[in-house]
N, C-alpha and C positions, 0 to 999 in steps of 0.2 A: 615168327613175330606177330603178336598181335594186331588187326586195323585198329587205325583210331574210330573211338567212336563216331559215328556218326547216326543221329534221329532225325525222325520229321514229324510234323503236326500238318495233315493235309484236310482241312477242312473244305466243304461244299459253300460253296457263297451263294446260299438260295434264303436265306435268311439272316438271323441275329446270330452271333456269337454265345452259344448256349452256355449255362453251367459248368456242363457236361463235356463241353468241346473246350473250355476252356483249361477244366482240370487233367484233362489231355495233353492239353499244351501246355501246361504247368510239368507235368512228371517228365514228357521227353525234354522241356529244356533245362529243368534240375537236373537228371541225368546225362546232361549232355555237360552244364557245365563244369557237373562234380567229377569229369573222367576228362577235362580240359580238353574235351569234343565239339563237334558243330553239331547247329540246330538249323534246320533247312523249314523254309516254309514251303509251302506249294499248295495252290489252287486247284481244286478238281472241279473243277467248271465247264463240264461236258453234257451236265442238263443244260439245254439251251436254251429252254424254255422258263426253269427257275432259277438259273445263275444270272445276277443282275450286277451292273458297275458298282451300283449302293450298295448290295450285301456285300461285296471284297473292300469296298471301301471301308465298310463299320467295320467290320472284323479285322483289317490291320489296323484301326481306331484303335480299339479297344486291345487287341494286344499288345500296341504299343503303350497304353495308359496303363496295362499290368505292369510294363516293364520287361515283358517276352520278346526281348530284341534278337532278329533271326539273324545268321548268321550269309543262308545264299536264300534267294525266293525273290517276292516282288523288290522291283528296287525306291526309293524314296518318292520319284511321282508315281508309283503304284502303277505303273503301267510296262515297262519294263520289268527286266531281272538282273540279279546280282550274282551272280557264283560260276562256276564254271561246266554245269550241267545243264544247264536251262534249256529253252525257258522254260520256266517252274508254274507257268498256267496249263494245266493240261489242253486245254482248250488251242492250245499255240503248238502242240504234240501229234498231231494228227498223222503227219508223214511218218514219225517214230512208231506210230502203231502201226501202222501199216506194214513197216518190211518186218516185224513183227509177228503180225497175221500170216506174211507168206511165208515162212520160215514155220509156222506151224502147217498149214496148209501143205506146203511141198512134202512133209514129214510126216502128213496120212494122219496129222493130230486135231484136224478144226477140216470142219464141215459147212453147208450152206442148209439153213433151215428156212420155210416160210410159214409156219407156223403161225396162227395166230394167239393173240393172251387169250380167247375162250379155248380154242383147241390145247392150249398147253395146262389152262387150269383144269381143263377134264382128265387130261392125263393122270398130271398130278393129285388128284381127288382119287383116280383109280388105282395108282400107284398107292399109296396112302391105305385103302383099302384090302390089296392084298400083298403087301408087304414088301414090295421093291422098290429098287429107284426106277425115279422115271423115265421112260426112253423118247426120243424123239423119232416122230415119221419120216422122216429124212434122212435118218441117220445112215442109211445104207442106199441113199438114190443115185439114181445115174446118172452120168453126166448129163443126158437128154432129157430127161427129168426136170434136171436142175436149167434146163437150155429152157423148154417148155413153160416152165413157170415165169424166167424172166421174158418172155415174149407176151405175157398179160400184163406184165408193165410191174411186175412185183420183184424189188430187190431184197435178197436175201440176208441174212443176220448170220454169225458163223456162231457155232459151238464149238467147246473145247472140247477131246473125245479123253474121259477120264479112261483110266484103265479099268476094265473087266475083272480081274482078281487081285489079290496082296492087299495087303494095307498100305497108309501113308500114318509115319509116325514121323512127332517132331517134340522136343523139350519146352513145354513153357515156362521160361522163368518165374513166374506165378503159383500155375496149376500144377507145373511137373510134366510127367510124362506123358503124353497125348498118341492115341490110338485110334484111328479111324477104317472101316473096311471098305476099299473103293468101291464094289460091289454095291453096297447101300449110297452112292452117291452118283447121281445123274448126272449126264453131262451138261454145261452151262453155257450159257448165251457169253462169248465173250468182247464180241464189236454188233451193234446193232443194225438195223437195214438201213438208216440214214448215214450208215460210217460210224458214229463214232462207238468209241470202247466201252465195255460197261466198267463198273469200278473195279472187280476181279483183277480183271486184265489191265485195266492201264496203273495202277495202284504196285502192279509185280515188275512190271515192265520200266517203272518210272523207279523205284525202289531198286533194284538191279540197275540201271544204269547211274543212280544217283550215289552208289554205292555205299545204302542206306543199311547200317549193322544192327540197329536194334528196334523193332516196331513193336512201343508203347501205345495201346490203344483199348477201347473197351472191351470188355466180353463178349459185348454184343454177335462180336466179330469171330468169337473165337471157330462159329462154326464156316467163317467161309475161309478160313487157314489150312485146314489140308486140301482143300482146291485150290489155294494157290499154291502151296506149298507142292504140288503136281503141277501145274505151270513157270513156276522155278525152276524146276527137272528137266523139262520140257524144252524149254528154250536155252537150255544149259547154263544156267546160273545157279550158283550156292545161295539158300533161301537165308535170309539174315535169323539173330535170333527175335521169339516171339514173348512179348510179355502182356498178357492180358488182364485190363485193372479191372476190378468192380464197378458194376452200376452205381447208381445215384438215386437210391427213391427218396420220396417224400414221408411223412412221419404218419402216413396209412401204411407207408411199406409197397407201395406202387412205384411204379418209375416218372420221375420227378416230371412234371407238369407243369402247363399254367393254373392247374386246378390248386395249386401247392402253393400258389403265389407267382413274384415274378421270379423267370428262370433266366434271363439276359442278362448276360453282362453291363451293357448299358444303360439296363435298368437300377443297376444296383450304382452305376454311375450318377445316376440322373438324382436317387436320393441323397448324391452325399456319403457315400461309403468310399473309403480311402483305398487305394488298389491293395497298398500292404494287408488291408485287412482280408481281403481275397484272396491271395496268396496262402497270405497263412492260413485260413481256413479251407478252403481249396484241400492244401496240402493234407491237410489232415482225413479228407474221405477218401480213409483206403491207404492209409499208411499212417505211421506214428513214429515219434522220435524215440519213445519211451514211452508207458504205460503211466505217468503224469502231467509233461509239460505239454500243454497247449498254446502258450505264446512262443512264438520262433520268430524271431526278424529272417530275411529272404537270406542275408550272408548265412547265419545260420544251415538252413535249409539246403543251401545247395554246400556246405560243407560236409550233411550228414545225410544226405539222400541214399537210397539203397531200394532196390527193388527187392534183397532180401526183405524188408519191413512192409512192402506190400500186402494187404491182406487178401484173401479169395472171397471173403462174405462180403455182400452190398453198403455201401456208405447209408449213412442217412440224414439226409440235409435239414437244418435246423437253423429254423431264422434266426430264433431269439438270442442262441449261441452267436450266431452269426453277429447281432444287433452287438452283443455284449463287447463281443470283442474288437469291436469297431469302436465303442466307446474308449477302448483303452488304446485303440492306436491316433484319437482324438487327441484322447488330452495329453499322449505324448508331444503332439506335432507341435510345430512353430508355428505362432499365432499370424505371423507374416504370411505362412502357406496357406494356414486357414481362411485367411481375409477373403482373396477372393472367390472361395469355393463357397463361401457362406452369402456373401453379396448374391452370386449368382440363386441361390434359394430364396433369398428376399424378391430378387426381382421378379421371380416367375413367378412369385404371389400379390405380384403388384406393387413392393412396397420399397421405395426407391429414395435414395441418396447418394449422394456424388461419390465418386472412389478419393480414397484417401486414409490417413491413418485412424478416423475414426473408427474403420471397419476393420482395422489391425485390434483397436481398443474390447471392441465387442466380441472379437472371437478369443480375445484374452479372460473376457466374462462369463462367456456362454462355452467353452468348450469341457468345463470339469462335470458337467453334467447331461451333456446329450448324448447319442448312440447313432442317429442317423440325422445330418443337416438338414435335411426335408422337414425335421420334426419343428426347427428353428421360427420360421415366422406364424406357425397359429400359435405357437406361446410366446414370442418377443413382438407382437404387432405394435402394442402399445407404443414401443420406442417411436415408432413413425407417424403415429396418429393416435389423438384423443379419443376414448373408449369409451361408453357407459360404465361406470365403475360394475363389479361384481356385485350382489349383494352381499356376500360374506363380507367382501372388502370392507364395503361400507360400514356394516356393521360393527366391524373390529377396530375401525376410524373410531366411532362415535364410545365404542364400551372402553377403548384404551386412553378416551381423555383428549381426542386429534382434536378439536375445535377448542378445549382452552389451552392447549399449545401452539394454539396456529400463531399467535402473534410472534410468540419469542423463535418459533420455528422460520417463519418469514425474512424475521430481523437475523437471523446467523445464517441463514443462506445467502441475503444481502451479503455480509461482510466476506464472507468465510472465502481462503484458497479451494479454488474448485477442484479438485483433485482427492482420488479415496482415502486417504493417510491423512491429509489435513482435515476432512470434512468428520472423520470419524473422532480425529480428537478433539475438534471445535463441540460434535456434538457431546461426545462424553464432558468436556467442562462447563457447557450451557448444562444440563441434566444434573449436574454435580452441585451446581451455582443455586440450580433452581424445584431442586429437590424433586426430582424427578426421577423414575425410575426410568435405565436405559434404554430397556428393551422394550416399554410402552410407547419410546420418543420414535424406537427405529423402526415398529407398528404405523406409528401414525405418519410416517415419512412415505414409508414404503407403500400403504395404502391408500395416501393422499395423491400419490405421483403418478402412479398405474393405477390403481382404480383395481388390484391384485393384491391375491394375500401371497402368491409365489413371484419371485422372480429374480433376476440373477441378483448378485449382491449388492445390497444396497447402496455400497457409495459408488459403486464401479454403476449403478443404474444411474443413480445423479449424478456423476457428470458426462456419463454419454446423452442423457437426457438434455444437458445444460442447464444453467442459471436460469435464463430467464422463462425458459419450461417447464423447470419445474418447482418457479414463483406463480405462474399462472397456474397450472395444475392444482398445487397445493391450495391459491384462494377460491379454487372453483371450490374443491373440497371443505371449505369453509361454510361452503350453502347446503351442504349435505343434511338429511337431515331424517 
C-alpha cells in the first residue's frame, strides 16, 4: 500500500519570503493537495545568528496571504506547533539530533574534526586541483588526539564518514536517474562545534521522522542529495522520493536578484498585487498546464498539478507578464475587496478619506484599467486635492469650446441626479438642446474637473468628485486662459 503523501516547505527565517522560496511552497502544497496529502511547514532556524522572530513571523505572513495554509508546523501564535511530529522549529530539535549523532558515532559513521574554515578551504582548493574529494585531518585521530585538542578549550564539529567506493543512485522525479561516485564526495560537517546541526543532517533527520514522502525543492539542491541520500542509509531510514524544480533567473538569464527588481513576497504585497495573481504565475515557472493557457484559478491548479509537467530548464521571471496578469485578476475582483486594498495605497501616499462606500465606488472606476494598486494615487491624486491643471488639459479646455459652455455646464450640474446614468443623459439632452457636439462637452467636463486629459470615466469621476467640487473646479476653469 502506498503512504499518503506527505511534503514540506522548510524555509530558513533569516530573511523575507523570496520568489523562489515561495514557488517552492507553492509546488509541495499543490502536490500535496492534488493526492489529498498534508503539507507540513517547518522552521529551520538553527542559524542563530540570522534566524530572527520577524523573519518567521513575515514568512507565515505572507504565506498565509498566498493562501499556503499548512497542514502541521507553527501553530496560530506562531510560537508553538500543530501536528503530531513536532516541534516543527528546528531550533526546539536539539536533543533529536543529538541521539542522532550518537547512533552514527557508535556505528564508526561521524567523527570529531577541528578544523578550521582557512585549513578546510585550503584543502578543498587542493582537492580541486588534483582531482579528489576532500579529506579531513581528523579523519583517522585518536582518541587522544581528540582528548588533546579539547583540553585547549576547542570543541569539536562531527563529520559524516561518506563511503570510500560504490556509488549512490537515486530517481528524480524531474531529472530521472541520478548517478553519483562516493569516491568524488568528501565527507561533510554534519552538527557544528557550537551543537547545532548543519542543514544536511537536520533536514534527513527531520524529513525521516516527519515521515516526509516527497521532497519538492530547487536544483540548487540537487547536489547535496546523494549525501543525504547516504545518511538515510545510515541511520536506517528509507530516503523519500526526490523532485528537483528549476531555478528562477531574471530576464539576463542570472539567478533572480534584487538586481532584477523586487524579489519578496511582500513586496509584491505592498504594491497591490493580488495573491491569486502569484499563485498563478508562480505556478507557471517550471511547469505548465498545457502549451497555451496561462490563466488558471488555484482550484484549477491543484486539480491538474503534476510533477510529470515539471520542466528541467530554468524559469524566467517576467514582471511585465507578471503586471499583466494581475490586471486581469483586478478587474475580476469585487470592488468591495478591492476597497480596502486601494485606500491602503492612497494612504501611504498621503492622500486620505474616511472609510466608507465611497472607496467601494472608486475601486468600481479604477479597477478596469490598472495592473498594480501602487500605480493608483500618482494618477488619481486629483480626486483628493486641487491640481495645477496640465497644460495639454488646459489647452483641450479652451480648443474644445469649455468657457462658452461653462454657463449651461454649471446650470445641469446644479440640477442634475448625481449619479453616472443620470448625469450622462442629463448631459447628452443639454448638448442635444443646445447643439453641441457630445464629445467636446465631455472634453470640457473632464478637463475642467481634473485639470487631466486622462482619467477614469467621466461620470463615475463626477460623482466621486461630488457636486459642489466639481462646481468649484469647473469655475476656477473658467479663468483659465
Amino acid at each position: 500500500m502506498t503512504a499518503p503523501v506527505r511534503t514540506r516547505f522548510a524555509p530558513s527565517p533569516t530573511g523575507t519570503l523570496h520568489i523562489g522560496g515561495a514557488r517552492t511552497a507553492l509546488f509541495n502544497w499543490l502536490f500535496a493537495r492534488r493526492h489529498g496529502g498534508t503539507f507540513i511547514l517547518r522552521m529551520e532556524d538553527t542559524d542563530q545568528v540570522r534566524s530572527t522572530r520577524e523573519s518567521v513571523e513575515q514568512v507565515l505572513r505572507d504565506l498565509r496571504w498566498l493562501g499556503l495554509t499548512w497542514d502541521e508546523g507553527p501553530a496560530g501564535d506562531d510560537q508553538g506547533s500543530v501536528g503530531p511530529y513536532g516541534p516543527y522549529f528546528q531550533s526546539q530539535r536539539r536533543e533529536i539530533y543529538v541521539r542522532y549523532l550518537d547512533k552514527l558515532q557508535t556505528a564508526g559513521l561521524a567523527y570529531p574534526t577541528f578544523e578550521s574554515k582557512a585549513e578546510v578551504e585550503a584543502e578543498r582548493e587542493a582537492a580541486i586541483a588534483e582531482g579528489r574529494a576532500p579529506s579531513g585531518a581528523f579523519e583517522e585521530a585518536t582518541a587522544d588526539q581528540v582528548q588533546a585538542m579539547r583540553e585547549k578549550g576547542l570543541e569539536p564539529a562531527w563529520r559524516f564518514r561518506m563511503p570510500e567506493s560504490g556509488v549512490t543512485e537515486f530517481e528524480d522525479l524531474v531529472h530521472g536517474s541520478m548517478r553519483f561516485e562516493n569516491r568524488l564526495m568528501a565527507d561533510f560537517v554534519i552538527v557544528r562545534s557550537d551543537g547545532m546541526p548543519t542543514y544536511n543532517f537536520a533536514a534527513v533527520v527531520d524529513d525521516a521522522l516527519m515521515r516526509i514522502t516527497h521532497v519538492l525543492r530547487g536544483d540548487d539542491h540537487l547536489s547535496n542529495t546523494p549525501r543525504q541520500v547516504c545518511l538515510y542509509r545510515a541511520l536506517g531510514f528509507e530516503p523519500p522520493a526526490f523532485a528537483h524544480i528549476p531555478m528562477i533567473l531574471g530576464a539576463d538569464k542570472q539567478r533572480l536578484s534584487k538586481r532584477h527588481g523586487a524579489t519578496a513576497v511582500g513586496e509584491y504585497r505592498a504594491q497591490g498585487f493580488l495573491p491569486e495573481t502569484l499563485l498563478n504565475y508562480l505556478a507557471l515557472l517550471g511547469w505548465s498546464l498545457d502549451d497555451k493557457t496561462t490563466l488558471i484559478e488555484t482550484e484549477q491548479l491543484v486539480a491538474e498539478f503534476s510533477i510529470e509537467r515539471v520542466t528541467k530548464h530554468a524559469a524566467v521571471f517576467d514582471p511585465v507578464k507578471l503586471a499583466w496578469m494581475n490586471g486581469h485578476y483586478v478587474r475580476k475582483a469585487d470592488p468591495a475587496r478591492l476597497a480596502p486594498l486601494i485606500r491602503e495605497q492612497f494612504l501611504k501616499a498621503g492622500l486620505e478619506r474616511p472609510e466608507g462606500p465611497w472607496w467601494t465606488r472608486l475601486a468600481s472606476a479604477l479597477k478596469e484599467k490598472v495592473r498594480a494598486l501602487s500605480e493608483l494615487p500618482a494618477e488619481n491624486a486629483f480626486l483628493f486635492r486641487r491640481e495645477a491643471p496640465e497644460p495639454e488639459a488646459r489647452a483641450k479646455f479652451l480648443a474644445c469650446g469649455g468657457p462658452g459652455m461653462l454657463a449651461g455646464l454649471l446650470e445641469l450640474l446644479r440640477g442634475a441626479e448625481f449619479e453616472p446614468g443620470p448625469l450622462e443623459a442629463a448631459l447628452r439632452g443639454h448638448c442635444e438642446a443646445q447643439g453641441i457636439k457630445f464629445k467636446d462637452a465631455v472634453a470640457a467636463l473632464r478637463c475642467g474637473v481634473s485639470g487631466r486629459l486622462v482619467t477614469p470615466g467621466l461620470f463615475e469621476t463626477l460623482t466621486l468628485l461630488g457636486r459642489e467640487e466639481c462646481l468649484a473646479r469647473l469655475g476656477e476653469a473658467g479663468g483659465w486662459s
